[in-house]
Backbone as CSV, one residue per row, in Angstrom:
resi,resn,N_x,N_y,N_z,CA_x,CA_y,CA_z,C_x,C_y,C_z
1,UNK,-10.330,-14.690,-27.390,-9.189,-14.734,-26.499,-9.611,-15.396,-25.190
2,UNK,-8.708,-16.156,-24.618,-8.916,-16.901,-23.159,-8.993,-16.151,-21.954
3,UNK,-9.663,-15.939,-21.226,-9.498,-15.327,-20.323,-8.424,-16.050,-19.806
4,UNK,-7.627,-14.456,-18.766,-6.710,-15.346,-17.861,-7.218,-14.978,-16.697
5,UNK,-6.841,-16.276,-16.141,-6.710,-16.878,-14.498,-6.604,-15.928,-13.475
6,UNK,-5.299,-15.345,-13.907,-5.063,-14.148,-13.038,-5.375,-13.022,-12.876
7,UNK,-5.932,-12.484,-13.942,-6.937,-11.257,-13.755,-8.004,-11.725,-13.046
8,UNK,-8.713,-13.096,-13.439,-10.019,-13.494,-12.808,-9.557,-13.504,-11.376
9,UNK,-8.391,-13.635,-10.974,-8.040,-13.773,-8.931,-7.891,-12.707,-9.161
10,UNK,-7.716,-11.605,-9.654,-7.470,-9.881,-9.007,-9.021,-9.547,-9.108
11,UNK,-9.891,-10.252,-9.677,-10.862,-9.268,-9.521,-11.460,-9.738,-8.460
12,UNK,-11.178,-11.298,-8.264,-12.164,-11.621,-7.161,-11.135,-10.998,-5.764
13,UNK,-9.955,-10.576,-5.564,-9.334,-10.106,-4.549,-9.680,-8.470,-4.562
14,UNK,-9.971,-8.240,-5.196,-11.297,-6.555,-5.433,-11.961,-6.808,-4.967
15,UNK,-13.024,-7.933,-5.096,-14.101,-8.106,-4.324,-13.868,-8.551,-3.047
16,UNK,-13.026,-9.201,-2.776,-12.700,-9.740,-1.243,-12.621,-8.398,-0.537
17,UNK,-11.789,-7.591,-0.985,-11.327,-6.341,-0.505,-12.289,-5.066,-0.560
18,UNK,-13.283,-5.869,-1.014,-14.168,-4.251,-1.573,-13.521,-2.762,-2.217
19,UNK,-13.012,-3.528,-3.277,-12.614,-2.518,-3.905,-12.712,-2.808,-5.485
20,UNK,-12.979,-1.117,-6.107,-13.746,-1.203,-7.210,-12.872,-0.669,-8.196
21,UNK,-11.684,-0.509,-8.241,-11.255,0.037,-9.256,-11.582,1.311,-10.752
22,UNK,-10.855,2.080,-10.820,-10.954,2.202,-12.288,-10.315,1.595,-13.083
23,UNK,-10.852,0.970,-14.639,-10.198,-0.312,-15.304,-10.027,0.700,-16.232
24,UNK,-8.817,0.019,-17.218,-8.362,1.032,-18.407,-7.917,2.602,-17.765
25,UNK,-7.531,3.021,-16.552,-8.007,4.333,-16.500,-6.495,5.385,-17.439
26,UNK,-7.244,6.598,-17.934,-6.236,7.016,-18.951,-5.860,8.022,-18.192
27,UNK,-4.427,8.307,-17.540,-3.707,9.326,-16.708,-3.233,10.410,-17.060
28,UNK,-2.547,10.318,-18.516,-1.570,10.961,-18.876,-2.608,12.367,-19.478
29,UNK,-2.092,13.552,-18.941,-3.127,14.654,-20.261,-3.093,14.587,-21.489
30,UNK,-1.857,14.199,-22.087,-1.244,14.397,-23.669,-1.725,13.062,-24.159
31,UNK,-0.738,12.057,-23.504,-0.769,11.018,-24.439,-1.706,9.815,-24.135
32,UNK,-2.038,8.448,-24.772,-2.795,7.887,-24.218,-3.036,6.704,-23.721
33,UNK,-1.599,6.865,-22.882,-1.144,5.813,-21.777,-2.674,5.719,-21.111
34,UNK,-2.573,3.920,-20.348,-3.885,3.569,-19.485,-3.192,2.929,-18.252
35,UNK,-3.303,3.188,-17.310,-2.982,1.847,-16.203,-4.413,0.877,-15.950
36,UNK,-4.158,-0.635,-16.096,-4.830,-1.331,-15.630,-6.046,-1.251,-15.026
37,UNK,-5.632,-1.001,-13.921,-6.236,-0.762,-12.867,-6.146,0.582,-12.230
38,UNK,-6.392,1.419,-11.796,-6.290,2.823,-10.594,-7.564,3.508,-9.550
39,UNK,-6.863,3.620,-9.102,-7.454,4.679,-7.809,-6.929,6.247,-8.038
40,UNK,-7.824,7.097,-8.815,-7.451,8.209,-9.407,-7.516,8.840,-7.929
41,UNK,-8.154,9.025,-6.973,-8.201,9.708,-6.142,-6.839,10.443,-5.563
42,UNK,-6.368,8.580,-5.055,-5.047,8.344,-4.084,-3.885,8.235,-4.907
43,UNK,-4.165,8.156,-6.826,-2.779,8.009,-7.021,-2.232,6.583,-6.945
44,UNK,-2.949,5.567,-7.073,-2.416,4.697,-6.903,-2.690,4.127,-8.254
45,UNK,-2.133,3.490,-8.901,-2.286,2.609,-10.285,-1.432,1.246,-9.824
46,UNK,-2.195,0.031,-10.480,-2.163,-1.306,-10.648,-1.894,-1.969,-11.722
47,UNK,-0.329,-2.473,-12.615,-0.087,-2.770,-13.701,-0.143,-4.601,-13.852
48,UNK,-0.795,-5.246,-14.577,-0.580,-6.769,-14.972,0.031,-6.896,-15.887
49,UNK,1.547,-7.552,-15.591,2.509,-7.570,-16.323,2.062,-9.031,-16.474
50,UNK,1.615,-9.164,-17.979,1.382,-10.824,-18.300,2.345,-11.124,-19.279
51,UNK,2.532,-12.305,-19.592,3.402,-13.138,-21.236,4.627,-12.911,-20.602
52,UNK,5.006,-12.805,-18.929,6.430,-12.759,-19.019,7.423,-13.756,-19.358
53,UNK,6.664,-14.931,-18.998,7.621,-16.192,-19.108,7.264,-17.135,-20.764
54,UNK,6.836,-16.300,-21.551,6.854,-16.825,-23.219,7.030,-15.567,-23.735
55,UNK,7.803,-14.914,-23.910,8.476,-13.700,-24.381,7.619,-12.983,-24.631
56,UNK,6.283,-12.466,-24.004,5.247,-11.792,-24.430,5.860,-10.310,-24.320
57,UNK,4.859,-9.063,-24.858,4.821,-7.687,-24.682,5.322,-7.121,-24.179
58,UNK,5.493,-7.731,-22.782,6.134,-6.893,-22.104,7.535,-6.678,-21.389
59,UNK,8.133,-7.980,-21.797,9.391,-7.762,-21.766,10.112,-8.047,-23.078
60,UNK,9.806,-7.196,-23.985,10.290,-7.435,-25.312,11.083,-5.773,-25.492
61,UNK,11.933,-6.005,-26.002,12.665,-4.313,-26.462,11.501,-3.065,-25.935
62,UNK,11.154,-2.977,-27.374,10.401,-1.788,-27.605,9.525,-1.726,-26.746
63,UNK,8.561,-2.809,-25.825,7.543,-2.495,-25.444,7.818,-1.990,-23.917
64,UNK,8.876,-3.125,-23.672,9.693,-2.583,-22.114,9.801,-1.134,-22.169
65,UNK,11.027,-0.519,-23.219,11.169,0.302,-23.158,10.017,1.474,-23.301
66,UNK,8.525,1.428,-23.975,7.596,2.080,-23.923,7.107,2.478,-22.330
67,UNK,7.282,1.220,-21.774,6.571,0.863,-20.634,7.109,1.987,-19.339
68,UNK,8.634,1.527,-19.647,9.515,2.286,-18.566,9.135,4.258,-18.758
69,UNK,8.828,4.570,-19.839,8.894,5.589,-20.328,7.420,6.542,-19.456
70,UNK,6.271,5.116,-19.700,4.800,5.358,-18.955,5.155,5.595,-17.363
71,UNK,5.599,4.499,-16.793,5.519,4.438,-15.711,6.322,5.688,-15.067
72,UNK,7.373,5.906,-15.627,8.158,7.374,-14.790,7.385,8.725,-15.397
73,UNK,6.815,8.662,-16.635,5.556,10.000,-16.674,4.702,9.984,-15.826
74,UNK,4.085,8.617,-15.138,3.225,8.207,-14.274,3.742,8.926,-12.770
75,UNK,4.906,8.772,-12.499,5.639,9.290,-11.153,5.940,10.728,-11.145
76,UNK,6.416,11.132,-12.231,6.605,12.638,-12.142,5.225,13.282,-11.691
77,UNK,4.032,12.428,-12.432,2.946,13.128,-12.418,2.174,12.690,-10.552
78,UNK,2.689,12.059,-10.091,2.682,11.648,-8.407,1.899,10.713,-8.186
79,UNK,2.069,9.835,-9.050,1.258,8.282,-9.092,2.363,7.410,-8.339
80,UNK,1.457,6.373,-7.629,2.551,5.205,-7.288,1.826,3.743,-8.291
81,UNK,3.299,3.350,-8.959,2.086,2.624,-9.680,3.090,0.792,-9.005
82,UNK,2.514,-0.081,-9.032,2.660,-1.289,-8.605,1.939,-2.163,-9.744
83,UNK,3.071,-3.104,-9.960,3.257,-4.213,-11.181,3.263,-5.682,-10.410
84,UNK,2.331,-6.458,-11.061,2.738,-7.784,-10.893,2.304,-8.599,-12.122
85,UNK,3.290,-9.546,-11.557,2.985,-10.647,-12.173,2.344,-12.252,-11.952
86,UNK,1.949,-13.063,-12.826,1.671,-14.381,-12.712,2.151,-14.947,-11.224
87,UNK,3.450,-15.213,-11.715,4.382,-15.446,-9.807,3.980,-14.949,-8.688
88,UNK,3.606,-13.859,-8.980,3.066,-13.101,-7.406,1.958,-13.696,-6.865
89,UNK,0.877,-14.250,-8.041,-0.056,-14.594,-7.274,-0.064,-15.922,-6.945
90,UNK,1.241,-17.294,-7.181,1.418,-18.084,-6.746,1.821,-17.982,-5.281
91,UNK,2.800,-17.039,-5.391,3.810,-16.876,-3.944,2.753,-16.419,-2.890
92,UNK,1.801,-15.709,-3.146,0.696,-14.949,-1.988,1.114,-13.655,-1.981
93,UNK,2.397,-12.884,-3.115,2.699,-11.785,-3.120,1.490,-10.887,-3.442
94,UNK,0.880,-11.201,-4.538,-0.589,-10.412,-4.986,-1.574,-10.035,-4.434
95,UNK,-1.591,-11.095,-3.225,-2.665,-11.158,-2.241,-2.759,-9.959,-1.193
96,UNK,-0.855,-10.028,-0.991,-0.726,-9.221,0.192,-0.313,-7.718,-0.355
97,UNK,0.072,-7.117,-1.801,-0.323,-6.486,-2.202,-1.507,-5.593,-2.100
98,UNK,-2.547,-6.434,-2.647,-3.627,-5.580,-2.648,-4.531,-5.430,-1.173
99,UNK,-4.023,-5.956,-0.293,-4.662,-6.110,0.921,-4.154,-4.697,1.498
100,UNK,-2.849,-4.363,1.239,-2.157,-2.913,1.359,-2.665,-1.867,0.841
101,UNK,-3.155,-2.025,-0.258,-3.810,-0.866,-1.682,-4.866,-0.861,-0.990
102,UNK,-5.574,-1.685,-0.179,-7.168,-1.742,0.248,-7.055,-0.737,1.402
103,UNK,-6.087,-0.744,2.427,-5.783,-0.137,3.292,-5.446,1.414,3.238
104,UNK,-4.858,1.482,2.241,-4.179,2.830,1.704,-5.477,3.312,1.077
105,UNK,-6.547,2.860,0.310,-7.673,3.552,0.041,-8.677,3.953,0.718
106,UNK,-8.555,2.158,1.672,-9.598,2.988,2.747,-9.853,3.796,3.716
107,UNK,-8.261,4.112,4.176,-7.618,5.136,5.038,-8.044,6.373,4.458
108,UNK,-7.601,6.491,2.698,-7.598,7.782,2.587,-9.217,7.895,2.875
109,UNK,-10.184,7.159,2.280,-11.710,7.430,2.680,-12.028,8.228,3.377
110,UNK,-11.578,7.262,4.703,-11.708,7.599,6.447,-11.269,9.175,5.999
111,UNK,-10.124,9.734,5.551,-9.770,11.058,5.902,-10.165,12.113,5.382
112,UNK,-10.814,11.752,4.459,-11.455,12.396,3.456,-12.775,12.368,3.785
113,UNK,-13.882,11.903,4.674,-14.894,11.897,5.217,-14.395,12.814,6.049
114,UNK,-13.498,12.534,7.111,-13.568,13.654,7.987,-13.274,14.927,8.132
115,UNK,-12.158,15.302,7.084,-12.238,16.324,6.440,-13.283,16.945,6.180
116,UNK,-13.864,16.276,5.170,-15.661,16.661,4.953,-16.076,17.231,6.124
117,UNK,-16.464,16.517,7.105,-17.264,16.877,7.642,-16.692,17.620,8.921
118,UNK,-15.462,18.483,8.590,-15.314,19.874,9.252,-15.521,20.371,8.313
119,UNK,-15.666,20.776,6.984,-15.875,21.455,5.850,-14.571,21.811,5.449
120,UNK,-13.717,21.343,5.493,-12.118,21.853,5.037,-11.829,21.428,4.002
121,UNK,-12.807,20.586,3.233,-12.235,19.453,2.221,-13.197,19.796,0.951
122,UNK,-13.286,20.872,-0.097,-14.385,21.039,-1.241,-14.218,19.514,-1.668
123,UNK,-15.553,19.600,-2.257,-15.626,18.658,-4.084,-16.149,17.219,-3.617
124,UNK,-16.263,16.581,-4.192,-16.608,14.812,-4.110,-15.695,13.924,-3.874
125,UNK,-15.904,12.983,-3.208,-14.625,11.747,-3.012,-14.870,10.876,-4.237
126,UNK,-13.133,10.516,-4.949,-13.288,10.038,-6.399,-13.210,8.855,-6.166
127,UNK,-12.927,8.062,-4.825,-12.854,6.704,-4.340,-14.109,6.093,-4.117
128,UNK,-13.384,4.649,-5.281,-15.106,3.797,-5.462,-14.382,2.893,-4.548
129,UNK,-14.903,2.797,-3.430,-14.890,1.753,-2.557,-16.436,1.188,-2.031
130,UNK,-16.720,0.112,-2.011,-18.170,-0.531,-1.377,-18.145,-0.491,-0.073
């Protein structure tokens, strides 16, 4: 299979951003939905909606409708999850996306260190950030 293009610019915009993702990560307790990309910590999940514009997977009947089904189990369960596509990363939408997700993780960091270190905060920070 070919790699695509656009995963190869999300990862290098991970690295721009210093951020490390969990890939494949599996959310759901029961079933065995994956988001893309996530930040289990913060709740944040990252979907690549590819093949939109040659009738691929994901906007086809059944798979849409699978999809829609993930993503609102994903919300009940207090995930925010964010989708893009191909287009986005023409427009500079993708860019400025994840420049937000970088912010929102590294914030929570920051708060979660300091927490720590009044002792108010048990357990390990699950955020892989560099």
């Amino acid at each position: 299979m070919k790699p695509n293009k656009y995963k190869q610019q999300l990862e290098l915009l991970f690295k721009a951003y210093q951020l490390d993702p969990v890939r494949e990560y599996k959310f759901h307790p029961e079933r065995k939905w994956r988001f893309d990309y996530a930040f289990p910590s913060v709740k944040i999940a990252l979907e690549y909606e590819g093949g939109i514009w040659v009738n691929g997977g994901h906007n086809r009947g059944l798979i849409y409708s699978g999809n829609c089904e993930k993503y609102n189990a994903a919300t009940m369960l207090g995930w925010q999850v964010y989708r893009i596509t191909c287009q986005q990363f023409k427009n500079g939408y993708a860019t400025n996306l994840i420049e937000r997700i970088a912010r929102e993780v590294q914030e929570n960091v920051q708060h979660t260190e300091h927490l720590g270190k009044r002792g108010s905060f048990p357990g390990k920070k699950h955020i892989r950030v560099k």
